[in-house]
N, C-alpha and C positions, 0 to 999 in steps of 0.2 A: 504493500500500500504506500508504501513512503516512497518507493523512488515511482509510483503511477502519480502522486499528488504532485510530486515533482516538476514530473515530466508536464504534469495541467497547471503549473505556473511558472512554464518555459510557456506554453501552448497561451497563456493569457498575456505573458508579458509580449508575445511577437502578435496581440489583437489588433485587428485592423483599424480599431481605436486610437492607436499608439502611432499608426501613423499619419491622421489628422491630427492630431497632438504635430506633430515633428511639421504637418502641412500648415500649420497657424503659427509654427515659427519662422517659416520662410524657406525651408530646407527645399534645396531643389531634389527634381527626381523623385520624391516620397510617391510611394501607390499608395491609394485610398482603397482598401480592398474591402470595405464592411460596407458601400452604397450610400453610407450615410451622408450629410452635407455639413455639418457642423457639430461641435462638443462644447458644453459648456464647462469651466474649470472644477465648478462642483457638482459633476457629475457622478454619480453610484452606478455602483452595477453589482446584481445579486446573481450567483450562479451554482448549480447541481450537477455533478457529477456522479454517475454510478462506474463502479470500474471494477473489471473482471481479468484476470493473470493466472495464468500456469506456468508452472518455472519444471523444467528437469538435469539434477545433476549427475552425471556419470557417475558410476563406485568401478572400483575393481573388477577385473572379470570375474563372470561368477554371481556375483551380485546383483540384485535389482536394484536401479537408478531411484536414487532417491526423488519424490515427488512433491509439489507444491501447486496448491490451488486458493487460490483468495477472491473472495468477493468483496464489494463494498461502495459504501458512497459519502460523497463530500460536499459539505455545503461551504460554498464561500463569499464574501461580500467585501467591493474595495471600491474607493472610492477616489475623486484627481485631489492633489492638493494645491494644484498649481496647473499651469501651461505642460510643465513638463514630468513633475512626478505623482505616482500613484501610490498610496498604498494599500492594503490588505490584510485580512484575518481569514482562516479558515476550521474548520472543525469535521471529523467525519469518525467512523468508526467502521471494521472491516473485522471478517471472521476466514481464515486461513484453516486447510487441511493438509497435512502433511503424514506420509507414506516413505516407508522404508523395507527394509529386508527386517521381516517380523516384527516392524516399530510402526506406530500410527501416533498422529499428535494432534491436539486441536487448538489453535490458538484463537482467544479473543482480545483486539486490539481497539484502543481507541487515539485519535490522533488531534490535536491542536497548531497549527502555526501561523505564522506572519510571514508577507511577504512584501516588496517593494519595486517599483519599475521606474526607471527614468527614462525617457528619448528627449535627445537632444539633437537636432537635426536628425541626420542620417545613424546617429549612435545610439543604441540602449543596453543599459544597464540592467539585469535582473539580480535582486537579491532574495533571497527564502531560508526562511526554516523549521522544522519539524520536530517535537517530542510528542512521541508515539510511548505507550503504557501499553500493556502485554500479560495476559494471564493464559496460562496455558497448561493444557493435561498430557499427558503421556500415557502411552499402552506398551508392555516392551512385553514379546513371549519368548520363552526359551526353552529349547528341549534339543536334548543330547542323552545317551548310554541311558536310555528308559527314562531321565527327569524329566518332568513338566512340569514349566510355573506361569503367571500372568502376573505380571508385574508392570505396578499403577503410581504416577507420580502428578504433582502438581506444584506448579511454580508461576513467577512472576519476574518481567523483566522491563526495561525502560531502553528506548533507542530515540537519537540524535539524529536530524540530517540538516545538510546546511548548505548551499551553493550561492557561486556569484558567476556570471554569465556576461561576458561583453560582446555584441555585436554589431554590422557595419552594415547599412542597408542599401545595395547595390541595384536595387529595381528600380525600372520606370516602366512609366505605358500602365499594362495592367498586369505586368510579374513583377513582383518581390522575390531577390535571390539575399539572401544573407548567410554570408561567414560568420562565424560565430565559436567562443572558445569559451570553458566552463570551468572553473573548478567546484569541488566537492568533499564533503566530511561525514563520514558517517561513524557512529558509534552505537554499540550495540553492547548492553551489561543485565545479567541474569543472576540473580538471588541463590544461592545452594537451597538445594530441596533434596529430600529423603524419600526413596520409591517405598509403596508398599506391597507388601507380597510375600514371598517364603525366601528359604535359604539364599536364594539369588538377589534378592535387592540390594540397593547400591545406593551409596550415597552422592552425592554430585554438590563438588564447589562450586562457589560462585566464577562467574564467569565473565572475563570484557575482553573488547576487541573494538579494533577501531581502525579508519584509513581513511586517505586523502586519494583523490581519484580525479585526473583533466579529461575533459575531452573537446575534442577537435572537431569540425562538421561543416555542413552548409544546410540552412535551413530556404525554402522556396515557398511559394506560395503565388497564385493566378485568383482573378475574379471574372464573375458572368453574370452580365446583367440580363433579367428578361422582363420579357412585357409587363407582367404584372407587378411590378418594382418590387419584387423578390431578388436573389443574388447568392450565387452559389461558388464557393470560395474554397476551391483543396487546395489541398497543401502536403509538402514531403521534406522531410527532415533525411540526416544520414550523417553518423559520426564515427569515431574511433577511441573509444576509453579505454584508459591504462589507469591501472591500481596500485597504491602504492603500498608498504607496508606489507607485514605477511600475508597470506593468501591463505593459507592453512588455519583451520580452528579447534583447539584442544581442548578439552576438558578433563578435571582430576576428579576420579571418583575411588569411592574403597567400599570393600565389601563388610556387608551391619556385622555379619559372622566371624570370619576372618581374621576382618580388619587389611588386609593386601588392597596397597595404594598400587595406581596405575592411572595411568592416562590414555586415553582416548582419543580419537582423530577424526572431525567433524568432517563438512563437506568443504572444498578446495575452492575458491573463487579463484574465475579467469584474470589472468592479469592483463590479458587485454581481450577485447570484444568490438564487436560491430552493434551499434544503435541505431536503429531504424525509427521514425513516425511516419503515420500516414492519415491524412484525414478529408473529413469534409464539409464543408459549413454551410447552413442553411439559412440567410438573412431573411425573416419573414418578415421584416419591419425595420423601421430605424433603431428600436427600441426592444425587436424580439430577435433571438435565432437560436436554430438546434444546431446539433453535429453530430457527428462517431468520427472515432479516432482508432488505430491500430498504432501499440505501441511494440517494440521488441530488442533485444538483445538476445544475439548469439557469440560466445565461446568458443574455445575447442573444448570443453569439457561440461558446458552448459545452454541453455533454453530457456528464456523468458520470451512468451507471448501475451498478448495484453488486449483487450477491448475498451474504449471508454464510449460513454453515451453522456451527451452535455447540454443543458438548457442556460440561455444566458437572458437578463433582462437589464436595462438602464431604465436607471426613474432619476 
């Protein structure tokens, strides 16, 4: 959910709003890609998102590929402060399933952040960020030489994300091309919890990790007007992010019985990936439009796919 919220206030800060904004400063060459004719400096705009994501990570041969599915939706409201900056609050909650080699987990999340946008002529600035809350259950089964156990945990974790985005708007006529470079922070920290169940349960440390991640791209965008002064507006992003920081995630756990400490070896993040968006926008009005968006990320070793569905209004 945090890097789809993201990726929808990359997707609101490049609004075709933003470049009538940059068109009332004088900026040459801006496309006015929303149909509209004017903005006022205190203008609002309230907007709904639902967003749907399936992620899968390689394991070792042998192994089934760990899986991930999240649903969710996000309400957000920002408003101009000025000619040139906007800013933003947003709120949403999202509920995640995740699949393993005899592990199942269910996480429920809720998210809050703020975000901010400048254009200054042909230039904008995006800034955002995200604290997401997390509670989640665990199913782990084990069976080996005749044992079997089910074994049930529950825990709570808190995750960071944060980016700033600068790009350079190269469109006239009626395409918008923009180069565009990003950086990013993510931080992710979980609570030790105690599994229950029989001889096999396992304790588990608290747990953090954290990275810094750029990436590179060109973001596009065309409009089309039709008779009924509607206006239809895709758009396609495409980038390259690299990760910094470890890419591997461990955790320390010991056995209730025992007591034999060991660590474990979570899933492997790419260190670098291709970023994809794709969308479509539907201006029903000066003041209404829907959309869908396709977002994704591919690896060598991983798969996120993404759907988003968008309602936007100004009052």
């Amino acid at each position: 959910m945090g890097n789809s919220a993201l990726a929808a206030m990359r997707q609101l800060g490049n609004d075709p709003t933003q470049r009538l904004l940059a068109g009332q400063n004088g900026a040459p060459g801006q496309v006015s890609l929303s149909g509209r004719s004017e903005i006022k400096p205190n203008e609002s705009r309230l907007w709904v998102q639902a967003l749907n994501n399936a992620s899968a990570f390689d394991q070792p041969a042998g192994q089934k590929a760990f899986e991930q599915n999240t649903r969710g939706l996000v309400m957000g409201v920002d408003w101009a402060l000025d000619n040139e900056w906007r800013m933003g609050l947003l709120g949403g909650k999202s509920q995640s399933k995740h699949k393993g080699n005899r592990f199942e987990a269910g996480l429920d999340s809720w998210h809050v952040g703020t975000y901010a946008l400048h254009q200054s002529g042909p230039v904008a600035l995006r800034l955002g960020a995200i604290h997401s809350q997390h509670y989640g259950k665990t199913e782990r089964n084990v069976e080996f030489s005749g044992y079997k156990d089910r074994l049930t945990g529950n825990h709570s974790a808190n995750s960071q994300q944060a980016f700033a985005e600068l790009g350079y708007n190269l469109g006239s006529g009626s395409l918008s091309a923009e180069p565009f470079a990003s950086l990013g922070y993510q931080r992710y920290s979980r609570q030790g919890y105690t599994e229950k169940g029989g001889e096999a349960a396992l304790k588990a440390d608290a747990q953090t990790q954290s990275n810094f991640s750029t990436t590179l791209g060109l973001r596009t965008a065309s409009i089309k007007y039709m008779d009924n002064k509607m206006s239809l507006a895709p758009r396609l992003s495409a980038g390259w992010k690299h990760l910094y920081g470890s890419v591997e995630s461990t955790s320390t756990q010991s056995n209730q019985v025992t007591g034999d400490i060991f660590n474990t070896k979570g899933i492997t993040q790419d260190r670098d990936s291709l970023v994809v968006e794709a969308g479509l926008d539907l201006n029903l009005s000066a003041r209404h439009s829907i959309g869908v968006a396709y977002n994704g990320e591919v690896g060598n070793s991983s798969r996120t796919h993404g759907v988003m569905g968008q309602w936007k209004m100004s009052f």
